[in-house]
C-alpha positions in Angstrom: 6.7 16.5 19.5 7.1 12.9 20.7 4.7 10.9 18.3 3.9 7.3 19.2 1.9 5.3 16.4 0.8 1.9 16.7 0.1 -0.9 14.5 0.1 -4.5 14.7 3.4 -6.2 13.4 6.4 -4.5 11.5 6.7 -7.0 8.2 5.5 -6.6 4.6 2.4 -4.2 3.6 1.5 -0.6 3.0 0.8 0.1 6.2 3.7 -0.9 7.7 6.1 1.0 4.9 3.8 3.9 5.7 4.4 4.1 9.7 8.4 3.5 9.0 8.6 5.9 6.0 6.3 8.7 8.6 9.2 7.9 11.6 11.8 8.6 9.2 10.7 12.1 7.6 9.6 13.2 11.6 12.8 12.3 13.2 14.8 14.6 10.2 12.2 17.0 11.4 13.5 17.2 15.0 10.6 15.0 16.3 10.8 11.9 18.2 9.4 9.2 17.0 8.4 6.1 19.0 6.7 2.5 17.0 4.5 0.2 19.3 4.2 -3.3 17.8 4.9 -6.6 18.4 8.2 -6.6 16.1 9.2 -7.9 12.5 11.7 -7.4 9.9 11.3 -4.0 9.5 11.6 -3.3 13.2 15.6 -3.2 12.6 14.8 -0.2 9.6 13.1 2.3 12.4 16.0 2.1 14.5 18.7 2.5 12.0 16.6 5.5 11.1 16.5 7.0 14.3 13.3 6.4 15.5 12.5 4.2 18.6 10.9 0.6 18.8 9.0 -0.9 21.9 8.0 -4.6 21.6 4.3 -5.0 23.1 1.5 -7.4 21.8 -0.9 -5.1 20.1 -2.0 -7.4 17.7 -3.3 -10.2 19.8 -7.0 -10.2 19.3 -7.4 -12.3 22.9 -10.1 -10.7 25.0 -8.8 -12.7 28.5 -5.2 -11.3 28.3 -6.8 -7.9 26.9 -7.4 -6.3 29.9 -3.8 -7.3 31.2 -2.3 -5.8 28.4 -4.4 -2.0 28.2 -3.0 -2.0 32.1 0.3 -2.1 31.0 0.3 -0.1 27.7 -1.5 2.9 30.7 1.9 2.9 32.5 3.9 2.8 29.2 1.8 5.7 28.1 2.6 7.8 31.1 6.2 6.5 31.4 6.8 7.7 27.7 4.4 11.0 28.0 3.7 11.3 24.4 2.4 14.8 22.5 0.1 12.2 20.1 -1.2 8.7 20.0 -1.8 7.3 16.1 -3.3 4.2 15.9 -2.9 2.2 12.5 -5.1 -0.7 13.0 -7.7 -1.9 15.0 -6.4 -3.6 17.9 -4.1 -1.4 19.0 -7.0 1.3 18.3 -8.8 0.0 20.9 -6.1 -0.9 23.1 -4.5 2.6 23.2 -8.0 4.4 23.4 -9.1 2.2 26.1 -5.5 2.9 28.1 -6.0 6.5 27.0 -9.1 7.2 28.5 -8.7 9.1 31.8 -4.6 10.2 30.3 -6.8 12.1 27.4 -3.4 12.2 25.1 -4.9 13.2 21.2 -5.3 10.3 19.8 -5.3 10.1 15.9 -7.2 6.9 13.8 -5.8 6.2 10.3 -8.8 4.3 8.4 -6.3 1.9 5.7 -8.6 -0.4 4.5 -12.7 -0.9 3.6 -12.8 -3.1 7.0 -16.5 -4.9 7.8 -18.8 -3.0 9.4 -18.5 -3.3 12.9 -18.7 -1.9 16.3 -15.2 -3.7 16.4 -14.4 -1.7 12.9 -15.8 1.5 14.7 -12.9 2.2 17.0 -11.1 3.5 13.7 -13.7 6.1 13.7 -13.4 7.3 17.4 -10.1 9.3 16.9 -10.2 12.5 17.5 -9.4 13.3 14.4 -9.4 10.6 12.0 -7.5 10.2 8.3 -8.5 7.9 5.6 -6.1 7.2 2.8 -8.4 8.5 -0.3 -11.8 9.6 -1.1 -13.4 6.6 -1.3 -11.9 5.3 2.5 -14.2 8.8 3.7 -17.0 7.9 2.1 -17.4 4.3 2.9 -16.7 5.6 6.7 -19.4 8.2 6.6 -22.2 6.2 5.0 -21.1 4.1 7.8 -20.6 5.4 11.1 -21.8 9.5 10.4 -18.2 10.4 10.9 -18.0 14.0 11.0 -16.9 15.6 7.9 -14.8 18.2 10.2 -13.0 15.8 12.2 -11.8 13.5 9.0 -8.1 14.8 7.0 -7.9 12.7 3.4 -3.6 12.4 3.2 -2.6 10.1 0.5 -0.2 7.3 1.0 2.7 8.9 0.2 5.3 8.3 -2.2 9.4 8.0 -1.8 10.3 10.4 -4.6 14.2 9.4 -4.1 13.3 5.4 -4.5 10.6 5.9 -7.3 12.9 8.5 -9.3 13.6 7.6 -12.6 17.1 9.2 -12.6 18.1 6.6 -9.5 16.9 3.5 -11.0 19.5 0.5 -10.8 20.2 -0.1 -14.1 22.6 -2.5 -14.1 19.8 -4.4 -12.2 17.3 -4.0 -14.8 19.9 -5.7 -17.4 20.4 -8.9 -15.5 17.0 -8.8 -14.7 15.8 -8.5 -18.1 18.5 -11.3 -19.5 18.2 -13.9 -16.2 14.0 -13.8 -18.0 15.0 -13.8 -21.5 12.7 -10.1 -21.5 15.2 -7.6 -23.8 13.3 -7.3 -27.1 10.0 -7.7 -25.0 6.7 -5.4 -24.6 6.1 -6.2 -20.6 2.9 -6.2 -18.9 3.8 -6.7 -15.3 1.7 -6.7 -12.3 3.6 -6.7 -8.5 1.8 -8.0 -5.2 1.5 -10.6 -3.3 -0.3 -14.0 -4.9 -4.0 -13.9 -3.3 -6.8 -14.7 -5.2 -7.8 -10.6 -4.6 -5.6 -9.8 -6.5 -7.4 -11.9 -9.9 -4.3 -13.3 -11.3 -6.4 -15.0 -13.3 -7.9 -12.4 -15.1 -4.7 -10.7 -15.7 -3.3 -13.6 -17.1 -6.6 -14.5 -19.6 -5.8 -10.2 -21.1 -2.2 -11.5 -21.9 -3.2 -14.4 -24.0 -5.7 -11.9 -25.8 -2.5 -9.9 -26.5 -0.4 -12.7 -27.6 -3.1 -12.9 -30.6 -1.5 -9.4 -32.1 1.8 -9.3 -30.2 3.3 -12.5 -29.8 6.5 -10.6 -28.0 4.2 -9.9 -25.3 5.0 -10.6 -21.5 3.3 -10.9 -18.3 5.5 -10.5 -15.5 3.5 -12.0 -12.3 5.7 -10.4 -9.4 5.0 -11.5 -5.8 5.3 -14.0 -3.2 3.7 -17.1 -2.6 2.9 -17.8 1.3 2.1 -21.5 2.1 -1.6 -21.2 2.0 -1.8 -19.8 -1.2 0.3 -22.8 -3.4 -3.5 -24.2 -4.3 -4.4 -21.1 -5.8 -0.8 -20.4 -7.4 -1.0 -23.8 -8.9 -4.0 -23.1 -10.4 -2.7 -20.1 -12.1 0.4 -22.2 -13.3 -2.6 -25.0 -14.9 -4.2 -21.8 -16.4 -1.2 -20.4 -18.3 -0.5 -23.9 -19.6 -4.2 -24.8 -20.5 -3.7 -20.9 -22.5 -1.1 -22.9 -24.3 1.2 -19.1 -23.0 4.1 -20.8 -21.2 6.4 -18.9 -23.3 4.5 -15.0 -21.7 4.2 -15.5 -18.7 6.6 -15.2 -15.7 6.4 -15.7 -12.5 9.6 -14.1 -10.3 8.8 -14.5 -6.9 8.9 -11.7 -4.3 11.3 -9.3 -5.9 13.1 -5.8 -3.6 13.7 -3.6 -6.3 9.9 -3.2 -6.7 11.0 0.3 -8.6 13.4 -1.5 -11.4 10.4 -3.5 -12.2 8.2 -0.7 -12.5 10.8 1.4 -15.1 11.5 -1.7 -17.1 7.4 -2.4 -17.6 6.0 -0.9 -20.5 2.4 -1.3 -18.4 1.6 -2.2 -15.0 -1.7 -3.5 -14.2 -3.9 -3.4 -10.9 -6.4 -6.2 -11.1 -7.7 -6.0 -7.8 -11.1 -7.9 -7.2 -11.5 -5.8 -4.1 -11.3 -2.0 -3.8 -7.9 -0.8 -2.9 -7.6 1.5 0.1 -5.0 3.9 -1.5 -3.2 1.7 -4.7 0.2 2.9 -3.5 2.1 0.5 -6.3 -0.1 2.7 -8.8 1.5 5.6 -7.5 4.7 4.1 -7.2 4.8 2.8 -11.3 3.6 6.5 -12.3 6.0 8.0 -10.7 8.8 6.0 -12.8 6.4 7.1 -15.8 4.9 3.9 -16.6 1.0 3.6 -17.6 -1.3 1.7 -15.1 -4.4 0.2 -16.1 -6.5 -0.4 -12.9 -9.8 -1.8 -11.7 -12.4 0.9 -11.6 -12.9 1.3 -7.6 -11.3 1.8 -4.6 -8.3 4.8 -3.8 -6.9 3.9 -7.6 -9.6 6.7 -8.8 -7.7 9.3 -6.9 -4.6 8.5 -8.6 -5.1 7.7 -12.4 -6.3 10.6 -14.9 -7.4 7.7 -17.4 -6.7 8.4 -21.0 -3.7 10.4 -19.8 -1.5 8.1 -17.6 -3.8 5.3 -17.7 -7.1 3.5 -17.7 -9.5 1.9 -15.5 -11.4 -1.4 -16.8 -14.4 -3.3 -15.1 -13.4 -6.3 -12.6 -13.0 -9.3 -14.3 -13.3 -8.7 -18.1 -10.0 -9.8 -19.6 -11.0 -8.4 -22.9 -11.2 -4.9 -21.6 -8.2 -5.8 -20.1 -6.3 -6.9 -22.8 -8.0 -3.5 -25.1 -6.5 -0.7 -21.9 -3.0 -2.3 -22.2 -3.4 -1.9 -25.7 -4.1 2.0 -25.6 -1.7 2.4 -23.2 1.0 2.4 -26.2 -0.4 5.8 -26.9 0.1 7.7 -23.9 2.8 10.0 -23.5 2.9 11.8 -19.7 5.2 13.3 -16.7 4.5 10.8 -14.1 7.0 12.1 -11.9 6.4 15.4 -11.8 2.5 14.3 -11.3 3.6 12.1 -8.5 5.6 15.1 -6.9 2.6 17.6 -7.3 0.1 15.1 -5.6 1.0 11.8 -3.5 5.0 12.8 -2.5 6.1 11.7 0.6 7.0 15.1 1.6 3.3 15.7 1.4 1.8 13.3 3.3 4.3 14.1 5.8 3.5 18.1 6.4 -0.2 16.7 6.0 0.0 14.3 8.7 2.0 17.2 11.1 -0.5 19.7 10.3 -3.3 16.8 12.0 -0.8 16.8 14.7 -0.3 20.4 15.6 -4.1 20.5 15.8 -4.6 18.7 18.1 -1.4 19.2 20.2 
């Protein structure tokens, strides 16, 4: 089959690692495997894999040059003549469906995110067959928009079980790591994403000063970037740990790449997302290297987690509850990987995805 998906930009984000981890596995497959965006560092990564990238602005939201562009994106349809459309993101949802229209090409939706309700939000729902990213993405898009339970496929995120393997971690990483932040000897409490205030740094960083009270080794290892509208908010974090008087537990590294070497060296990772997660692929990713997760109760995360067996959920906000689900976490004894493996492996989500395909094809 020759598969085209679309999505906005190629940089950081789940959704992007998703559409260049799907070329990947379908071009081993014998499928080709063509990426509409308008470019970005991970462009370069499709290619090198064997997959094909066309620059085209689908991720202008500019309704004068609109119509110029579904003109165009018509004759690159029918120059190209693909098997399946996949849109991963609203504009170029409905600037493939509108160029699709008399071509009639299947045309698959993937529904990422809980985006507002919207007739502009609705174009995710007018696939003809649409997959959301967990159980709670279906739900919120049938009390919604009345999708039809037929036409919607739940495929998890899925997860690289060669990069989150804990027989292929970099360990000679981990030990420089661990000795350029003074963390060997350390029980580490890390949490990885971007710095947003969705993400309630704050209330992570409250739970570690609770800890410090029993275990004064404790560390919390803040792991993200720090884009240039978001130095307020970090700076308010950095005037939180100080007025804590926990200087000495908490870190903050910066954007890191070997995202699964800071998972395997955690002792817990934490999700302390204000805002349900679509999917909560980094939850998937830090069980897979068999490291606990403690989690805000909502969103995708209540697909993954078995709480009281390879983690626990805690209510959004409360440090204290917080601070006592890290606690228990020392308890927990579990096969993340083979759990991972059984339920949200790459491989998976790949035959899933196909299966949608074939379908419709």
């Amino acid at each position: 089959m020759r598969i085209i998906q679309l999505l906005p930009e190629l940089n950081e984000g789940g959704v992007e690692r998703g559409v260049v981890e799907l070329s990947c596995e379908l071009v081993k497959l014998g499928h080709e495997s063509i990426v509409i965006s308008a470019g970005g560092k991970l462009q370069e990564q499709i290619e090198k894999e064997g997959g094909k990238h066309i620059a085209f602005d689908v991720c202008s939201k500019n309704l004068f040059t609109a119509p110029g562009r579904i003109i165009k994106l018509r004759k690159l349809f029918q120059e190209l003549k693909p098997d399946i459309l996949h849109a991963r993101s609203r504009v170029p949802a409905w600037l493939s469906y509108l160029a699709n229209k008399k071509s009639g090409i299947p045309f698959v939706t993937t529904v990422h995110g809980f985006n507002s309700v919207s007739s502009y939000s609705a174009i995710m729902t007018k696939g003809d067959h649409v997959i959301c990213v967990s159980q709670a993405i279906k739900s919120y898009i049938q009390a919604h928009y009345n999708t039809l339970n037929e036409k919607i496929t739940v495929i998890p995120r899925g997860i690289d079980l060669e990069k989150f393997n804990p027989q292929n971690i970099d360990k000679k990483f981990i030990e420089n790591f661990k000795k350029e932040y003074h963390l060997d000897d350390k029980r580490i409490i890390s949490t990885v994403g971007r710095i947003t205030q969705l993400k309630d740094h704050q209330t992570f960083i409250r739970s570690i000063a609770l800890l410090k009270k029993d275990h004064p080794n404790v560390i919390g290892l803040i792991v993200g970037g720090i884009r240039e509208d978001k130095q307020d908010y970090f700076h308010t974090l950095e005037a939180l740990v100080k007025k804590l008087d926990i200087s000495d537990n908490i870190v903050f590294t910066g954007s890191q790449n070997k995202v699964a070497e800071i998972y395997a060296l955690s002792d817990v990772v934490v999700s302390s997302s204000k805002k349900p997660e679509s999917f909560g692929r980094s939850v998937a990713e830090a069980l897979a290297l068999n490291t606990p997760v403690v989690a805000t109760a909502h969103g995708g995360v209540l697909d993954i987690i078995a709480e009281g067996k390879n983690g626990f959920f805690y209510p959004v906000g409360e440090s204290e509850a917080l601070a006592e689900a890290i606690d228990k976490c020392r308890d927990l004894e579990f096969n993340g990987y083979r759990y991972i493996t059984e339920n949200f492996s790459l491989g998976k989500m790949v035959q899933s995805t196909l299966t949608v395909y074939k379908e419709l094809v």
